[in-house]
C-alpha positions in Angstrom: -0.1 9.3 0.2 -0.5 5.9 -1.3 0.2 2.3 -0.2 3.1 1.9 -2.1 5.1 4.9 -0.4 4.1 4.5 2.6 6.7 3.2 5.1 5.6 0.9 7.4 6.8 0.6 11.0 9.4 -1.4 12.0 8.5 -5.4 12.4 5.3 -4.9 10.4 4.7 -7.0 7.4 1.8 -6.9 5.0 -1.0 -7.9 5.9 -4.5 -8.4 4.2 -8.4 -7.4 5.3 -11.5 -9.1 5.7 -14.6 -7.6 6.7 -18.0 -9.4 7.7 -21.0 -7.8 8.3 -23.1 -9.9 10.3 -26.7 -9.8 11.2 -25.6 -7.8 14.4 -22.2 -7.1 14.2 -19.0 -6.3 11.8 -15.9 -8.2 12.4 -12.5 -7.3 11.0 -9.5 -9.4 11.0 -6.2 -8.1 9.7 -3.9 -11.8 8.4 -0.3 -11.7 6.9 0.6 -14.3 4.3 1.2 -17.0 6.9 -2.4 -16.8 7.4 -1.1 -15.2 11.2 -4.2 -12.7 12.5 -2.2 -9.3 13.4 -5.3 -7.3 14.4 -9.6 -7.8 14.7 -11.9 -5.2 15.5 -15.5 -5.4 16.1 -18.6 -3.2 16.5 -22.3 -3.7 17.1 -25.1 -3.3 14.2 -28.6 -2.4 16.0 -31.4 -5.8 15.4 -32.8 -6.4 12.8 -36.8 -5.0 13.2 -39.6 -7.3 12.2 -42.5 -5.6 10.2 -46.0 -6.6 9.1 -46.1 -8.7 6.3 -43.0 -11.1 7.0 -40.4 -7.8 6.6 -37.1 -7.7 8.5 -35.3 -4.3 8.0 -31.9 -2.3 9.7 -31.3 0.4 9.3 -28.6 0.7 6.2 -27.1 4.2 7.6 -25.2 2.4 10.5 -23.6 -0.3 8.2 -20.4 2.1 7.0 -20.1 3.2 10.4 -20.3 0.2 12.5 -17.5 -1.4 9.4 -15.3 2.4 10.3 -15.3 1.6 13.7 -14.3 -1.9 13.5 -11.5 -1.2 11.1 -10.3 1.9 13.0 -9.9 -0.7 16.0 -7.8 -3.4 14.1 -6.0 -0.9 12.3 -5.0 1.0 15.3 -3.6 -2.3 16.6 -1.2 -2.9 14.0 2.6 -2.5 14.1 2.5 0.2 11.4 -1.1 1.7 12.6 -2.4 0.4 9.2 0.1 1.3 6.4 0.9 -2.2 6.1 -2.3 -3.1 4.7 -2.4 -3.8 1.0 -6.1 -4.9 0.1 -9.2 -4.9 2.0 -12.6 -7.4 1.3 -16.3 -7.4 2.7 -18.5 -10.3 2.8 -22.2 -10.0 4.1 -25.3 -11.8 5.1 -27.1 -13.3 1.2 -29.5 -11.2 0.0 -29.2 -8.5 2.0 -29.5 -4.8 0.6 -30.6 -1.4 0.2 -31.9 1.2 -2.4 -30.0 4.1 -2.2 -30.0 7.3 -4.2 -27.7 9.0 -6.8 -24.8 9.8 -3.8 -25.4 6.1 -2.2 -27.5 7.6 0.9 -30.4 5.0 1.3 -34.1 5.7 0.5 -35.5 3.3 2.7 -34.4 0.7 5.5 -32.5 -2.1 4.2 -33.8 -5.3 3.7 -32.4 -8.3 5.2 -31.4 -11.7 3.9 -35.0 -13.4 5.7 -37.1 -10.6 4.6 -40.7 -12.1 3.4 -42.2 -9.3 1.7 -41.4 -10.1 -2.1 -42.8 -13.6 -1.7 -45.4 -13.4 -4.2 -43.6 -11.2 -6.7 -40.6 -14.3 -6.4 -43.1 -16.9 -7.3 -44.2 -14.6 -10.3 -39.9 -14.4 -11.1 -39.8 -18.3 -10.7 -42.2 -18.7 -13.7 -41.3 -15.6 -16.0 -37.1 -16.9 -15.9 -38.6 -20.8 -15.4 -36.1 -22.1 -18.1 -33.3 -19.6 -16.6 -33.7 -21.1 -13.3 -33.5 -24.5 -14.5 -30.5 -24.4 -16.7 -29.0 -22.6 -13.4 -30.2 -25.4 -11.0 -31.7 -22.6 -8.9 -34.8 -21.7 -7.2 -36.5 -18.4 -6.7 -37.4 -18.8 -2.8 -40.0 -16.6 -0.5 -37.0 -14.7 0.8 -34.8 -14.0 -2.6 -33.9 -10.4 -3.0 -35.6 -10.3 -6.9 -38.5 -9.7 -5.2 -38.1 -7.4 -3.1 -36.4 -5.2 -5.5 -39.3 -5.5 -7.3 -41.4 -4.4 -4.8 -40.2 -1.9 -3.9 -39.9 -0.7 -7.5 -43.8 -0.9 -6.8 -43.7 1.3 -4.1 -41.7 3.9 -5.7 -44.5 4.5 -8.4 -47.4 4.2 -6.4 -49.1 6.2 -3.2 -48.1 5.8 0.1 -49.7 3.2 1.9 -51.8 3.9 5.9 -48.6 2.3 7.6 -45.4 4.2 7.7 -43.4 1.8 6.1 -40.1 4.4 6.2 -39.7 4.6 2.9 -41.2 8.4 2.1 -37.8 9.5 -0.1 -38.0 6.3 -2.1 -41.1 7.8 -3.1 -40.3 11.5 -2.7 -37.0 11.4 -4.9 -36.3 10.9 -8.9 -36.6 6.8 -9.0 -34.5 6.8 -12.4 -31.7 7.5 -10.3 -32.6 4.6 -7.5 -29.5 1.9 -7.2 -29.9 -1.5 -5.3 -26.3 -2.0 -3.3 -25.8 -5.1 -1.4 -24.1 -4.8 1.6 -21.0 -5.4 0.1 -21.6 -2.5 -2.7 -22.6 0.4 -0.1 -19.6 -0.5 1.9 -17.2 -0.2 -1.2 -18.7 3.0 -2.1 -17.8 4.3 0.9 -14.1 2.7 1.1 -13.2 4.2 -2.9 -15.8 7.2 -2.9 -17.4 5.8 -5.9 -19.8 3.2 -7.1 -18.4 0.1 -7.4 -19.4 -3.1 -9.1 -21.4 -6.2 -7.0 -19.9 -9.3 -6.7 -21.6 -12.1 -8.4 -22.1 -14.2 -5.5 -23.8 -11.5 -2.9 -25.7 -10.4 -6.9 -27.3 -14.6 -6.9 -29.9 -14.1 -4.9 -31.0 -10.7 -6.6 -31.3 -12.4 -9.6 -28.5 -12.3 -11.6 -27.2 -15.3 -14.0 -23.4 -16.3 -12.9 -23.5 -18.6 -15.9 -24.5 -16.3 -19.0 -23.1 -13.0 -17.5 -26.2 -10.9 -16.8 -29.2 -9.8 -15.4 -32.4 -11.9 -16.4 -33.7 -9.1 -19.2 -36.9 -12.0 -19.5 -37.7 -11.2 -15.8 -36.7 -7.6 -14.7 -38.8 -5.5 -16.8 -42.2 -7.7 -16.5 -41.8 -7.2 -12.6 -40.9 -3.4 -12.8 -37.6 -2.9 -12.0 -35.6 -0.2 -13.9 -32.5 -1.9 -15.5 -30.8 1.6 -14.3 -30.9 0.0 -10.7 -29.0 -2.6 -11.5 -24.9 -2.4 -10.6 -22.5 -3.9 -13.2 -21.4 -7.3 -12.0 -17.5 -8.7 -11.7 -16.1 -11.6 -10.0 -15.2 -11.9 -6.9 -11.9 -10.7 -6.4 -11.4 -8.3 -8.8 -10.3 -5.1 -7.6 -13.4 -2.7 -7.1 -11.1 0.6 -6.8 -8.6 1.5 -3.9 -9.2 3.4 -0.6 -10.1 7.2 -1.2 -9.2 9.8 1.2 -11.7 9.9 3.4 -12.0 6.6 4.1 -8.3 6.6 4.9 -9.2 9.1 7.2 -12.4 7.4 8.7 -11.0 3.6 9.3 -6.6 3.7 9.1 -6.5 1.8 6.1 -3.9 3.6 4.1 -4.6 5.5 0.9 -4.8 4.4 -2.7 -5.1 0.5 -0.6 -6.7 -2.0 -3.5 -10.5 -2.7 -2.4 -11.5 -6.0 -3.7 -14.7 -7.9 -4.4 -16.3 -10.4 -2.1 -18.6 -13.4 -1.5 -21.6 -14.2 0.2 -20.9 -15.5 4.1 -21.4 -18.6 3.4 -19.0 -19.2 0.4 -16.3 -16.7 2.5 -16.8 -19.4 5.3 -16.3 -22.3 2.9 -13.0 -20.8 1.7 -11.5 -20.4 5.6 -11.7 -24.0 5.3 -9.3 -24.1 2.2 -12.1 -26.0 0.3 -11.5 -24.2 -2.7 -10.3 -27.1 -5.3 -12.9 -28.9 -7.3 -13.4 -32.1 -5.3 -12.9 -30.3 -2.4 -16.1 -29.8 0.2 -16.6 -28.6 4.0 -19.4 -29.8 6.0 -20.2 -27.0 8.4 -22.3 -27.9 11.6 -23.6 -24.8 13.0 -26.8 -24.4 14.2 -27.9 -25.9 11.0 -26.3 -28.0 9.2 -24.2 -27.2 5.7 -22.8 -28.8 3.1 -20.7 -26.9 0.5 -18.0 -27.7 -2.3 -16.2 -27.3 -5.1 -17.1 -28.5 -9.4 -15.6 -27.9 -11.9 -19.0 -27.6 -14.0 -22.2 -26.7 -12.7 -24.2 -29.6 -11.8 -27.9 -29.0 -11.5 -29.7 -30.6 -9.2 -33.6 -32.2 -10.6 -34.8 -32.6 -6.6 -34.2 -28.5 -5.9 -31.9 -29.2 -2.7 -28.2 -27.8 -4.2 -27.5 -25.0 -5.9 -24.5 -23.7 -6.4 -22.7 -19.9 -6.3 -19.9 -19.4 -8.8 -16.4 -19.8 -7.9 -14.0 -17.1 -8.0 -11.9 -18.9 -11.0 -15.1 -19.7 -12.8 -15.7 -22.9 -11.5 -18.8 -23.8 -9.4 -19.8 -24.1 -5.6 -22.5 -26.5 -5.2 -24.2 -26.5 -1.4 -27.8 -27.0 0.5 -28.8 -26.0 4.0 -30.5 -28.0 6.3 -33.1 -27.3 8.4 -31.2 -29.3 11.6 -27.6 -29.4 12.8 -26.2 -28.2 16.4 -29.8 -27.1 16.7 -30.3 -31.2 17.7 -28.9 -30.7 21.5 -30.5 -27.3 21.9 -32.6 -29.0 24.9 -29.7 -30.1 26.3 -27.7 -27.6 28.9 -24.1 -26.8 27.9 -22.6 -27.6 31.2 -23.7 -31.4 30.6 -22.3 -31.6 27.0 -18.6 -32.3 28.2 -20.3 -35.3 30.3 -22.4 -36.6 27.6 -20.1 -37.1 25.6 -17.3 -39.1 27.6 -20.3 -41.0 28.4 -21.7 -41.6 24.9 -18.0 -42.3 23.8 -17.3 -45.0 26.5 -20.7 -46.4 25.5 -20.6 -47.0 21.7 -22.9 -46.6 19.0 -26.9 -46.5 19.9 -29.2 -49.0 19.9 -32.2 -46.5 18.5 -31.9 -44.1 15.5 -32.8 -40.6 15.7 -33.6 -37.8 13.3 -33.4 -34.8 15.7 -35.1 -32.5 13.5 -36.8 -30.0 15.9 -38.6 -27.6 13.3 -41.0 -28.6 10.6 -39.9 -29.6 7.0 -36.6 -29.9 5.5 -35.0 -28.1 3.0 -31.6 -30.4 2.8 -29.9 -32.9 1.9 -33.9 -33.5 1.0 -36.9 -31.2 0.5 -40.3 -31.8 2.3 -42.6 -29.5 3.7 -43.8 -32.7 5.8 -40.8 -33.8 7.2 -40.8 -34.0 10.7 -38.3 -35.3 13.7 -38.5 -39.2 14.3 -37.0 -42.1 16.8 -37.3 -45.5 16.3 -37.1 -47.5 19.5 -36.3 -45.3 22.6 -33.1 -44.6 24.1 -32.7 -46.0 27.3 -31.0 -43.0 29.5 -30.1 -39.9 28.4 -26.5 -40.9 27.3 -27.9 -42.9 25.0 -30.1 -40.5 23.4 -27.5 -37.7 23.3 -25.0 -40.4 21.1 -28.5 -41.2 19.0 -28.5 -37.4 18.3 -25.3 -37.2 17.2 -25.8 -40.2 15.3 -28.8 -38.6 13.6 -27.0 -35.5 12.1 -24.3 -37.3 11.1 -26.5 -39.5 9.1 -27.8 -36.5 7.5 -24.3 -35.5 6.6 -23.9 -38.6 5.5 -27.2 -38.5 3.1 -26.1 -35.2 1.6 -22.6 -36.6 0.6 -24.4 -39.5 -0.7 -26.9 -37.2 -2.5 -23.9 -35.2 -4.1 -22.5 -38.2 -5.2 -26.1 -39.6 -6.6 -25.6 -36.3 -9.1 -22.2 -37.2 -10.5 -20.1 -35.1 -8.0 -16.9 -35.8 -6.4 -16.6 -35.5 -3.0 -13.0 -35.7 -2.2 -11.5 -37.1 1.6 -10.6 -36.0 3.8 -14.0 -33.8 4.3 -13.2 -30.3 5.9 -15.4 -29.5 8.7 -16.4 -26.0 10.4 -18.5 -24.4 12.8 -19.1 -24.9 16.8 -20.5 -29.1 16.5 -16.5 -29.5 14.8 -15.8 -28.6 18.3 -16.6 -32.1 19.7 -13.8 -35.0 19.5 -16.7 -37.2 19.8 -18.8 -36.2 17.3 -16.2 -35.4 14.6 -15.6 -39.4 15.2 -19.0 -40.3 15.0 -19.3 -38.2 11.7 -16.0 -39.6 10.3 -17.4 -43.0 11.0 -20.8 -42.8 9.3 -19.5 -41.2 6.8 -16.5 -43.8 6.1 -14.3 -41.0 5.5 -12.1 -38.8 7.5 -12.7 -35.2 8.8 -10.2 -32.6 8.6 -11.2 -29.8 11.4 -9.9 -26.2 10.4 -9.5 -23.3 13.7 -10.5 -20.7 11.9 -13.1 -21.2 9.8 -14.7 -17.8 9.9 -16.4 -15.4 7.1 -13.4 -12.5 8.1 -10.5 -14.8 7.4 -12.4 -16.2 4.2 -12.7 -12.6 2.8 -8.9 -11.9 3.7 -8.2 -15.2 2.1 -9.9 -13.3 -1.3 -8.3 -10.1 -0.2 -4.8 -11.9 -0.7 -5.6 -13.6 -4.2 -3.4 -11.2 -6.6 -1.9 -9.3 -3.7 0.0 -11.2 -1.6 -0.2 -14.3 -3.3 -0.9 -15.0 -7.0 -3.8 -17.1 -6.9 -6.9 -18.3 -4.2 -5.7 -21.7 -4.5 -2.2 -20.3 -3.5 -3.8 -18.3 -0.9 -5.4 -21.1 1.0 -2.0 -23.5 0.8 0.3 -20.7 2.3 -2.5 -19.0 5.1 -4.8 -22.0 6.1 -4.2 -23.7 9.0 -3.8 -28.1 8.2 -6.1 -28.7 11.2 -6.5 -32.1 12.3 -7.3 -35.4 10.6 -10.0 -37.2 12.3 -10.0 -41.0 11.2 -13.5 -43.1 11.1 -13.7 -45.8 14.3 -13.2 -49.2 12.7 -15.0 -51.0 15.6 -18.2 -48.8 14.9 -18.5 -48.9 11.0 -20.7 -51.8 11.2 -23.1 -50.5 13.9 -23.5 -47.2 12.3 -23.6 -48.3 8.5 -26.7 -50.7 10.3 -28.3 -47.7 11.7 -27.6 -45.9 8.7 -29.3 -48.1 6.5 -32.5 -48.0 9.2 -32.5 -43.9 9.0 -32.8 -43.9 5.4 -35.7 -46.4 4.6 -37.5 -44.8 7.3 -37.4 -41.4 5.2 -38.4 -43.3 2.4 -41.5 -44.9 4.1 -42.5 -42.0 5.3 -42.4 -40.7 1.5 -39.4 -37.7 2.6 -36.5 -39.5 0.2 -38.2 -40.3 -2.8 -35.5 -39.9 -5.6 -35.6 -42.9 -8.2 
């Protein structure tokens, strides 16, 4: 049986899939073309374990079952029991993977995104592909998945170490035969029952070259890593293969049901937002803070704080992390948040600026290793320095527009906005007010309904672009505060010399 004769129930309409594997769960949703959810599912991935040396590993064999179980319990919830599904796409965690063997069972834990262990062999990739990188705008960081690979292409040829470091088969079986699979790529093995191709964006951070179309043959063979390992690369999108029997079987997806190519969680999360459009960007204020977009060239970036991921239709997504965000009212105990803020809003802009960094060094909208949190002048109560926090990351939101803008990038209003801080009225104004633009808040920007949104380019609607118009919500429009401008532009203007005296912002 195949999708197209299969007869759905009555009342159900098509809908699409999108699957995220998180750090410690999966998350399905199930979205018809009105961007309506029909059906989620969920299921628990066991933590991540930390090993000596910086490592971070899970176990790789409970990925396709934790993803089964989650898509058993959405399609079990739908009207036709999951024959109304027409295509199915996984995003993961960014540089997360696993070497598996000839029949895709791993060899060896799988190696998450934060993993530290090919540190040195990165800064070794970082100066064999230096002129690769730089046309690119990328750099090789501690964590990249380049060098782990490489590593443990090292491991595979040499003797075991004292520690049992759980991979014995990696060295026990024929290496020639060894294939890296992100996430994404074990996961669509399973769904077709055969190997599929990676995606270029979960394939960035493993090395590959989104602009030229391949792996880097300057940098692979000098650290060691069979080009045999390494999957053919399509764009996201493209169809991978269709659902095989047995994964019809294993989840209620329907047989002969398109499986299509995702992105990284980040860029699925970007395109929940509808920011798919060159000009377009979303400012997402999680834990840390995010800024991602859309170009229609790549734009390099000479200070190392963008880089971008390749966009679906060829174009280019541009975007830096911060090393602050929601992570600036951690202190502060979410039954008091509500009160702060009708307090802070009745109050009005703060008197003293705050950068409410709480770690050490940034990494965005500007890169220092020194860079530490700062006041200047103190707040008077703790109203006051609650609305100076707020204040602060908004200033940095406002730095890393400015600092796209500083490399010839247009950043189009009104600026989409995501993740739990777009949950506050008040801070959304504060943010629309520094920035002298307005916000547009989206509900459900999520990495599940971003990979549906993929899932439905070329299946239930022609394009992404199309996509996005007909299944993302408009949100809300949130307008800057006339009566503030002046105050915050002021305190603004006071943040940003700061970080220049301090030698942080040094770009001329």
């Amino acid at each position: 049986m195949t999708a197209s004769d299969t007869t759905t129930a009555p009342h159900a309409v098509p809908v699409v899939v999108g699957l995220d594997v998180a750090t410690a769960a999966v998350r399905v949703v199930c979205v018809d073309a009105r961007g309506r959810v029909a059906a989620a599912g969920g299921a628990d991935l066991p933590q991540p374990v930390r090993t000596p040396g910086g490592g971070r590993e899970q176990d790789a064999g409970t990925w396709w079952p934790a993803a089964a179980e989650a898509l058993r319990q959405a399609t079990s919830r739908l009207p036709g029991r999951g024959a109304e599904v027409r295509a199915i796409t996984v995003s993961a965690t960014s540089g997360t993977f696993v070497l598996a063997d000839s029949a895709g069972e791993p060899v060896c834990p799988g190696s998450m995104y934060d993993d530290r262990r090919g540190a040195d062999l990165n800064a070794e990739a970082r100066l064999l592909g230096a002129d690769r990188w730089k046309r690119l705008g990328l750099s090789v960081g501690p964590t990249a998945a380049l060098g782990r690979v490489a590593r443990l292409a090292r491991l595979s040829r040499g003797p075991a170490p004292a520690a049992d470091d759980g991979c014995d088969r990696l060295r026990s079986g024929d290496a020639g035969s060894f294939r890296v699979l992100h996430t994404p790529d074990l996961l669509g093995r399973h769904l077709t029952g055969a190997p599929v191709a990676a995606d270029w964006s979960h394939a960035l951070k493993t090395g590959y070259d989104p602009g030229a179309g391949e792996w880097p043959a300057e940098v692979l063979p000098a650290l060691g890593v069979p080009d045999t390992w390494l999957p053919a690369v399509r764009a996201p999108g493209s169809e991978a293969g269709v659902v095989c029997r047995r994964a019809a079987d294993e989840t209620g997806l329907p047989e002969g049901c398109s499986v299509r190519l995702g992105m990284t969680d980040g860029c699925a999360g970007q395109i929940a937002t509808g920011a798919v459009l060159p000009g377009r960007f979303v400012g997402v204020l999680g834990t840390t803070y995010v800024l991602k977009g859309v170009t229609r060239d790549l734009v390099t970036d000479p200070w190392g704080a963008m880089y971008s991921h390749r966009h679906p239709d060829g174009w280019w997504l541009p975007g830096g992390a911060s090393n602050t965000g929601g992570e600036a009212l951690a202190g502060t105990p979410a039954d008091r948040l509500a009160a702060l803020d009708a307090a802070a809003s009745a109050r009005g802009p703060a008197a003293c600026v705050h950068y409410p960094l709480r770690r050490e060094g940034e990494r965005y909208p500007f890169v220092s290793g020194a860079a530490r949190g700062f006041r200047l002048g103190a707040p008077r109560d703790d109203v006051e320095g609650h609305r100076a926090a707020l204040e602060g990351v908004a200033f940095l939101e406002r730095l890393a527009v400015d600092h796209a803008r500083a490399l010839g990038i247009a950043v189009d209003a009104p600026l989409h906005t995501a993740g739990g801080g777009s949950r506050s009225a008040l801070w959304n104004r504060v943010r629309a007010t520094a920035l002298d633009m307005p916000l547009r808040t989206v509900p459900r920007a999520e990495t599940a309904f971003g990979a549906a949104l993929i899932a439905a380019a070329g299946t239930l609607h022609a394009s992404l672009a199309d996509a996005t118009d007909a299944m993302v919500e408009p949100g809300q429009v949130v307008e800057p505060v006339p009566a503030e401008r002046e105050a915050l532009q002021d305190s603004y203007g006071r943040f940003t010399a700061e970080l220049r005296a301090r030698g942080w912002l040094d770009r001329d």
